[in-house]
C-alpha atoms as a printed R data frame, in Angstrom:
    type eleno elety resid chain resno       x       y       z
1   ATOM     1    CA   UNK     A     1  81.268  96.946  87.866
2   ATOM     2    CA   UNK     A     2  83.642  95.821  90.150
3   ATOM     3    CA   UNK     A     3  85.441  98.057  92.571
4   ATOM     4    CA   UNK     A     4  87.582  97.462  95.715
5   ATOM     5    CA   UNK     A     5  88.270 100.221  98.271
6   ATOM     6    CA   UNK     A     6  91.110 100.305 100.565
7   ATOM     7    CA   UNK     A     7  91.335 101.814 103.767
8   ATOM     8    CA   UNK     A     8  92.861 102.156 107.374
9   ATOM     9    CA   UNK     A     9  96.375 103.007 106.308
10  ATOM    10    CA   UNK     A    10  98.540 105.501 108.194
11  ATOM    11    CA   UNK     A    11 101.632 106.928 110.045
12  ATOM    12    CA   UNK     A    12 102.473 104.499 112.483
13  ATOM    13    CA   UNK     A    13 105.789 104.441 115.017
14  ATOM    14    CA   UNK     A    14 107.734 101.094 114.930
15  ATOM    15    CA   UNK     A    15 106.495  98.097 116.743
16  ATOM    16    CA   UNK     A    16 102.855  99.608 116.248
17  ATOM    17    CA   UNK     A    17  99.531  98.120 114.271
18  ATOM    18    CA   UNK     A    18  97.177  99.227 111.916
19  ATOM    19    CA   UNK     A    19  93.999  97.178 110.863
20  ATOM    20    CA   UNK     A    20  93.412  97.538 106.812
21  ATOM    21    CA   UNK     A    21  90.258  97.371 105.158
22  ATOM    22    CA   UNK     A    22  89.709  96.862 101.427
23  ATOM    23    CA   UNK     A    23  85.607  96.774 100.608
24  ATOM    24    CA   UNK     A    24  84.424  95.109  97.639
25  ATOM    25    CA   UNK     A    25  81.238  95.190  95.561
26  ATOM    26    CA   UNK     A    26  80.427  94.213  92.151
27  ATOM    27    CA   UNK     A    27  81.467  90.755  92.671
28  ATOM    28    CA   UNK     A    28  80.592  87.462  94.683
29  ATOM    29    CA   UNK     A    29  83.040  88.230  97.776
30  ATOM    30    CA   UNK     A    30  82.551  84.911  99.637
31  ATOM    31    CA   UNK     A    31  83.743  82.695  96.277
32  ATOM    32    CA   UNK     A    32  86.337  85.219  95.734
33  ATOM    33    CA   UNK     A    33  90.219  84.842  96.616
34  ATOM    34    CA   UNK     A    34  91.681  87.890  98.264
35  ATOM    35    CA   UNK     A    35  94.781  88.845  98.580
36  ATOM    36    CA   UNK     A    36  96.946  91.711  99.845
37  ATOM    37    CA   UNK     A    37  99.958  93.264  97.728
38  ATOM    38    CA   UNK     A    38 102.579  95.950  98.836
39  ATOM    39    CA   UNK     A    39 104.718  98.208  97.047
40  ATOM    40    CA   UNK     A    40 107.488 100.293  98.393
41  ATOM    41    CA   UNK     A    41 109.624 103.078  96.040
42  ATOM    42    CA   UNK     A    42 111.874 101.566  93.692
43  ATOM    43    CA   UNK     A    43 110.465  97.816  94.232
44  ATOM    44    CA   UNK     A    44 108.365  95.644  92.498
45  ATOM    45    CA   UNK     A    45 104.925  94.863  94.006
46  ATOM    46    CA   UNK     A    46 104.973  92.043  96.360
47  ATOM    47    CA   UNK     A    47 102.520  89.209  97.540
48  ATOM    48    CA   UNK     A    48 101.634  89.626 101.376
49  ATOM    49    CA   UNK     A    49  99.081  87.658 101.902
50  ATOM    50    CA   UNK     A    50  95.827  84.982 100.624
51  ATOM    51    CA   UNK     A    51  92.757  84.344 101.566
52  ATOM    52    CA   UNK     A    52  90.987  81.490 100.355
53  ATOM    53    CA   UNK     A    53  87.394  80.303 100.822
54  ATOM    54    CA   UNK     A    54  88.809  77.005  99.875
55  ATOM    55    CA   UNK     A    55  91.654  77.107 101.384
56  ATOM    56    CA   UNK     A    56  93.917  77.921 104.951
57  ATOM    57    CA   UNK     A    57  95.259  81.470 104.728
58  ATOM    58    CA   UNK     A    58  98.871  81.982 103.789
59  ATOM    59    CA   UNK     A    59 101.849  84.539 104.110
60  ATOM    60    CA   UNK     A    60 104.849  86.124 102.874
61  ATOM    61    CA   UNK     A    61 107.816  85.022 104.630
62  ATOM    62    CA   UNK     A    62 108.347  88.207 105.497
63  ATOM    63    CA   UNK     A    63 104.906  88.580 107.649
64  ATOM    64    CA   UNK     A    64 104.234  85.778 108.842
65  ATOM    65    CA   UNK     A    65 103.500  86.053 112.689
66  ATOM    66    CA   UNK     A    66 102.664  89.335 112.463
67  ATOM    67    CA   UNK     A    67 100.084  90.312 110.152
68  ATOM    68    CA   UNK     A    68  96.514  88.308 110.055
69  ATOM    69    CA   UNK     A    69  94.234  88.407 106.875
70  ATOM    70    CA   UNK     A    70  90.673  87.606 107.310
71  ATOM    71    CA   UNK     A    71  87.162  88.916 105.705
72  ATOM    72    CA   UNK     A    72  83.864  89.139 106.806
73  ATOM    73    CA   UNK     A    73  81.540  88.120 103.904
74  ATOM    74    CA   UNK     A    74  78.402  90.087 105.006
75  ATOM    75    CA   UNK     A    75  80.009  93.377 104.747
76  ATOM    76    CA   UNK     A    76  81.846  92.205 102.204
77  ATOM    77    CA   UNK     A    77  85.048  93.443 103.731
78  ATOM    78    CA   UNK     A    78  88.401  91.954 103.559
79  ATOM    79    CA   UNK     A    79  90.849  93.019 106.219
80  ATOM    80    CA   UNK     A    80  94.786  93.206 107.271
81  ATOM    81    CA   UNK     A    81  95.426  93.174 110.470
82  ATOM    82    CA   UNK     A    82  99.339  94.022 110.969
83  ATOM    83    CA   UNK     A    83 101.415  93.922 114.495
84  ATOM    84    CA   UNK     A    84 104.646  94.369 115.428
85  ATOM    85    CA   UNK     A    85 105.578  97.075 112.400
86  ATOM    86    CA   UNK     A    86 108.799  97.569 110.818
87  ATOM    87    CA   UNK     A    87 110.072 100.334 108.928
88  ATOM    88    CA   UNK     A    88 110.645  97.871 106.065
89  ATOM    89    CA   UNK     A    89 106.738  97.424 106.110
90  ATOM    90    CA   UNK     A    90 106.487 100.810 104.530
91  ATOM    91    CA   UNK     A    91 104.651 100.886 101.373
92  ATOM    92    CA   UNK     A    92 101.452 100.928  99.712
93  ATOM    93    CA   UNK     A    93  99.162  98.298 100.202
94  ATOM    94    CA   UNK     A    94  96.795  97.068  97.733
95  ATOM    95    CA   UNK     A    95  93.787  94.853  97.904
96  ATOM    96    CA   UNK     A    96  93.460  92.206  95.002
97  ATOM    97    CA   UNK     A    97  90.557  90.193  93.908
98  ATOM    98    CA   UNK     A    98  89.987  87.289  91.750
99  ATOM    99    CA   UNK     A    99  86.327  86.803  90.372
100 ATOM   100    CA   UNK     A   100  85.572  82.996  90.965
101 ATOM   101    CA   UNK     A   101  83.410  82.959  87.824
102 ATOM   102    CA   UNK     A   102  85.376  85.030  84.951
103 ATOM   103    CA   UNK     A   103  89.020  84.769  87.069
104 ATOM   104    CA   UNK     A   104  89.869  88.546  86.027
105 ATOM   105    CA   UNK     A   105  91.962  90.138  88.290
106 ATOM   106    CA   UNK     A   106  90.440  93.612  90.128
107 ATOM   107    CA   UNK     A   107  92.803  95.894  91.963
108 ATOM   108    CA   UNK     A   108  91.950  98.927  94.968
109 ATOM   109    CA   UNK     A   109  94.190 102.278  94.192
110 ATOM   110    CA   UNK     A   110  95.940 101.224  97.802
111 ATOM   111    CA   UNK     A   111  96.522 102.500 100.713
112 ATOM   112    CA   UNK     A   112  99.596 104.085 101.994
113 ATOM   113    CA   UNK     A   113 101.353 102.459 105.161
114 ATOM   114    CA   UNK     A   114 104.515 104.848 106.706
115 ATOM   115    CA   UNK     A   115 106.120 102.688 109.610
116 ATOM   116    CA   UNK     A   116 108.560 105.765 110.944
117 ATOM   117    CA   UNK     A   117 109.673 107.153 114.204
């Protein structure tokens, strides 16, 4: 059974950072591609950022410059590291994760980001 858990979201004045965490078991984490979704009220869930085992990382327009994905295979952990916050970066963030063998799709239940003075 897979399962991804999200963490490390918050309240969080403009210009700050937060550092999410989304911890996976259940599948084989260092073949897996991970990725990090956002959804804010009344919008559809957007792509924030890959990362590939195979491949360089890559961004949303959007965050690019600010936020850095990365994972660390021995915990299993998969993490967002966000700078330079904007009020528009309010949302809930999900963790996504593809299982190299089967290709399903597994989703976290997210974690809510507030960027607000």
């Amino acid at each position: 059974q897979v399962q991804l858990v999200e963490g490390g979201g918050g309240l969080v004045q403009p210009g700050g950072s937060l550092r999410l965490f989304c911890t996976a078991s259940g599948i084989a984490f260092r073949d897996a591609d991970m990725r990090w979704y956002r959804q804010s009220p009344g919008h559809a869930r957007e792509w924030v950022a890959t990362e590939s085992p195979k491949r360089a990382s890559t961004y949303a327009d959007a965050v690019k410059g600010r936020f850095t994905i990365s994972r660390d295979n021995a915990r299993g952990t998969l993490y967002l590291q966000m700078f330079s916050l904007k009020p528009e970066d309010t949302a809930v963030y999900y963790c996504n994760a593809v299982d190299p063998f089967s290709r399903q799709e597994y989703w976290g239940q997210g974690t809510q980001v507030t960027v607000s003075s």
